[in-house]
N, C-alpha and C positions, 0 to 999 in steps of 0.2 A: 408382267410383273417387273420385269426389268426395266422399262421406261420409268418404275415408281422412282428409281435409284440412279439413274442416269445425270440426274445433278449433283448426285455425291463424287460423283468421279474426278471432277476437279479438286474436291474437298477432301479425298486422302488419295494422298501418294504412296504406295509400300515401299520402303526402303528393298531393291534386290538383294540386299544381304542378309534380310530379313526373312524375304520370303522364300530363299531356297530352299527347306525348310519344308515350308509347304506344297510348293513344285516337287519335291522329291516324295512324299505322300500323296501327293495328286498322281502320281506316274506311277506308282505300287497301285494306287488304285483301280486305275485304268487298265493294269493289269492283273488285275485281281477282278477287273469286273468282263473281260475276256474270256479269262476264264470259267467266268458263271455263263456264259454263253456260251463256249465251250460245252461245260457239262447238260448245259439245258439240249444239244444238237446230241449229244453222245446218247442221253437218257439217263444219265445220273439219277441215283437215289435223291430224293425230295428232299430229306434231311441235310443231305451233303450242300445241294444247290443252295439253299436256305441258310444253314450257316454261311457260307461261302458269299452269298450277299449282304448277310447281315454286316459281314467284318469290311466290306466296298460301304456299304452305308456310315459305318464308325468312323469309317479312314476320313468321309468327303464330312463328314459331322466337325470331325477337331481340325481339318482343313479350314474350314468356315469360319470357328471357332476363332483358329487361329488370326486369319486375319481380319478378324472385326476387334482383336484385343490388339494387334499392331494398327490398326487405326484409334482406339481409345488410348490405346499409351502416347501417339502422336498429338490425337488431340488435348491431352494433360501436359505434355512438355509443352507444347508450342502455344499453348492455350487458345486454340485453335477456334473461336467465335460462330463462326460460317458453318461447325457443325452442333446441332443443337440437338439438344438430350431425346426429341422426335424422333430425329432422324437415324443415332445409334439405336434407338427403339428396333426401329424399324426396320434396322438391319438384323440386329440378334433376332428378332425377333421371326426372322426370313426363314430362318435355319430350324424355328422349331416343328 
């Protein structure tokens, strides 16, 4: 799936000051999904584990989220041509 997308990468740039932001949700997640590994080695209650990945899945959901709307707000200021209503399809659309 990722070769679908590999021609967009030229087509958005994230501002880093943008996506700090999201790098620091991705890093809670990462560690939040440790520890669902963790409790899965320990034998944690099923419920625990469960929530516990539900809330790793939320985090990387509005991660995504996030940056396919910092690609859409770039391509409305800069009126950005090269990426076509397809292919932001195609991207939200990745995440559902």
């Amino acid at each position: 799936m990722a070769s679908d997308y590999q021609h967009l990468e030229k087509l958005m740039e994230l501002n880093a000051t943008e996506v700090t932001p999201v790098i620091n949700r991705l890093k809670r997640a990462q560690g939040q999904l440790a520890a669902v590994t963790r409790m899965l080695e320990e034998g944690r209650d099923c419920k625990d584990v469960v929530t516990q990945l539900a809330a790793v899945s939320k985090a990387l959901d509005r991660a995504g989220f996030a940056i396919i709307a910092t690609g859409l707000e770039q391509c409305i200021v800069q009126q950005d041509a090269s990426m076509d209503k397809k292919d932001l399809e195609k991207l939200f659309l990745s995440l559902a």
